[in-house]
C-alpha positions, -999 to 999 in steps of 0.1 A, spaced: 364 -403 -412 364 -369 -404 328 -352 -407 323 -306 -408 310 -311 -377 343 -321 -360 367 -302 -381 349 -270 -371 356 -273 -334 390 -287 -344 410 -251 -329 442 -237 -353 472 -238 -338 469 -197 -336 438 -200 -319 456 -224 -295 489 -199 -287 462 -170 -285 445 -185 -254 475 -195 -237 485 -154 -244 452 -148 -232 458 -170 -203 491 -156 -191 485 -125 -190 455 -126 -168 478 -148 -147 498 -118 -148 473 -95 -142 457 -113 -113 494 -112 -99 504 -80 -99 470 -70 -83 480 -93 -53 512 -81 -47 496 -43 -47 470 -58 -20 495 -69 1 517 -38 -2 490 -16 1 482 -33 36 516 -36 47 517 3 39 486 7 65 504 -9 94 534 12 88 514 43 87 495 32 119 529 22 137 546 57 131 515 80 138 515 58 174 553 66 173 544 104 171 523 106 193 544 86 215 567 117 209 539 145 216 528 131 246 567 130 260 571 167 255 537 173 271 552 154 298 586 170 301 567 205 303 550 190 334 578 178 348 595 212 343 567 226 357 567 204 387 607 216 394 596 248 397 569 241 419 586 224 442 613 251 442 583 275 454 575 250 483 537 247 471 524 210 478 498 209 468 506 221 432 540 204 432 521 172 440 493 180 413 525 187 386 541 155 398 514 133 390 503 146 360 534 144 346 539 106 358 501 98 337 515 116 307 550 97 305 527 64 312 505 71 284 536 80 261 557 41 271 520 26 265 518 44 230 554 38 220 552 0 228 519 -2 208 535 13 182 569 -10 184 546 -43 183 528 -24 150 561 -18 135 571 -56 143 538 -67 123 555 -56 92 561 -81 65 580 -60 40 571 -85 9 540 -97 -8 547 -134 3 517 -145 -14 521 -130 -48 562 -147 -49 547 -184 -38 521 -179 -64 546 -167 -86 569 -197 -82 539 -220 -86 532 -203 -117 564 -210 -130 563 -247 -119 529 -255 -137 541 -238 -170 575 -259 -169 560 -288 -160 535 -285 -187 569 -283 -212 
């Protein structure tokens, strides 16, 4: 026999479909705000990978100027400053490969998807069919 008490946690069928709303969209929710996570830090290694890629850039025009520089002072026959040209050019064009290869391995980090939020997804999706 069925007493108040246990009819009054019996839950409608309403009550029922509005948790599993409820549910879902805090599934959803919780989601979408991983994928932006993932994007967001994805977007950060990008933005690090190109600012090393321009100043890659910057420091190769510094070091052409020297190098131009250094032309003209061998042309004049100074050693001394030719020689002083010469190697700062060399540092510069080091420092500009070092900069450009740190920035190539940052580009290379680069996932391009939220990885995560798509398995999560599809396990999502699994649980909710299964539970059909």
């Amino acid at each position: 026999m069925t007493t108040a008490k246990d009819s009054s946690q019996e839950r409608t069928i309403g009550q029922l479909v509005a948790d599993a709303t409820h549910d879902v969209s805090t599934i959803v929710r919780s989601e979408i705000a991983l994928a932006k996570a993932e994007i967001a830090a994805d977007a950060k290694k990008a933005g690090a990978g190109a600012g090393m890629f321009a100043a890659a850039a910057f420091v190769a025009l510094l070091g052409l100027i020297f190098l131009f520089h250094t032309i003209v002072a061998v042309l004049d026959i100074w050693l001394p400053e030719w020689a002083g040209y010469l190697i700062t050019t060399g540092l510069l064009f080091l420092v500009a490969a070092v900069l450009a290869v740190l920035g190539r391995n940052s580009m290379k980090k680069i996932k391009g998807k939220p990885e995560r939020t798509i398995k999560n997804a599809q396990d999502t999706v699994t649980a909710v069919k299964s539970a059909s």
